[in-house]
C-alpha positions in Angstrom: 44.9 94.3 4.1 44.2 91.6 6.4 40.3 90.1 6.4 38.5 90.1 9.6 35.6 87.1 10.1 32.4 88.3 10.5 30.5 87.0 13.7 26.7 85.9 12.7 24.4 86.7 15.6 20.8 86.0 15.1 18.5 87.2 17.9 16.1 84.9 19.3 12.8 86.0 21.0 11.3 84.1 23.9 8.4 84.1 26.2 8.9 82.9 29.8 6.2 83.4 32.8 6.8 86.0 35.5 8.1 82.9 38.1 10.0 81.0 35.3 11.7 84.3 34.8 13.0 85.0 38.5 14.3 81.6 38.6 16.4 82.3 35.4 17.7 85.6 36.4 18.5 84.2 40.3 20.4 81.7 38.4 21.9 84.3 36.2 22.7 86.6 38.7 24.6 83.9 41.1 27.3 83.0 38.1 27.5 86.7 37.2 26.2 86.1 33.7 23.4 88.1 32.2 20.5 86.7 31.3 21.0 86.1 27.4 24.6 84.2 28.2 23.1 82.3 30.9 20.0 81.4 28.8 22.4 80.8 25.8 24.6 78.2 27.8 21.8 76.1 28.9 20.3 75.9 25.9 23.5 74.9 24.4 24.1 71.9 26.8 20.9 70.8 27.0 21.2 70.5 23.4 24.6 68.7 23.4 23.0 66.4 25.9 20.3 65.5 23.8 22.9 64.7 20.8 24.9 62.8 23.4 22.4 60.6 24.5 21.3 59.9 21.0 24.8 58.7 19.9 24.9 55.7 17.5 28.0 53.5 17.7 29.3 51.9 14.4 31.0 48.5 14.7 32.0 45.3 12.5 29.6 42.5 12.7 32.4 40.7 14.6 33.0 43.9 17.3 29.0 43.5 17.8 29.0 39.8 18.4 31.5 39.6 21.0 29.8 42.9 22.5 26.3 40.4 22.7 28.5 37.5 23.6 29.8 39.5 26.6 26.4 40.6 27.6 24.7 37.0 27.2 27.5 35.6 29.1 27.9 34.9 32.6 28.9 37.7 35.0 32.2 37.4 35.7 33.6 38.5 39.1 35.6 41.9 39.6 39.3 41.7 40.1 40.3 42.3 43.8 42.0 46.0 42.9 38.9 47.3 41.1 36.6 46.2 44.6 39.6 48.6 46.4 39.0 51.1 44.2 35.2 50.9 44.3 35.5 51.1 48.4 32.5 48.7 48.7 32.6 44.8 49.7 31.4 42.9 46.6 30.5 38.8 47.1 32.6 36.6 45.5 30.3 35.2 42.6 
């Protein structure tokens, strides 16, 4: 007999005011989610934001000194294909 996984779901209870409310169920309503799946997803990537933006990079001591090197340094100018690709006009340095 094959095993099924269980799904864990634990309900969460929230307060929101009447106007905060209306907002969230507009929102809902116009990506055809219900309110709990729409409420769920942003809390989700606001949360994976938050984790995103507070990120710590490892790297050698030698990796981090050419990274400072590279920021103390002068600015060096863009090659010409990368001010195509931007679409803007750059000054030479």
């Amino acid at each position: 007999m094959a095993m099924q996984a269980t799904r864990k779901e634990t309900p969460v209870s929230m307060r929101f005011r009447d106007d905060d409310l209306a907002v969230i169920d507009r929102g809902a309503a116009l990506l055809g989610l219900s309110r709990t799946e729409f409420v769920r997803r942003a809390a989700l990537h606001d949360a994976q934001l938050a984790m995103l933006n507070q990120t710590v990079v490892r790297v050698s001591s030698e990796t981090y000194a050419d990274f400072l090197a590279a920021i103390d340094g002068p600015v060096q100018p863009l090659p010409a294909k990368a001010i195509e690709r931007l679409g803007r006009n750059v000054l030479p340095a």
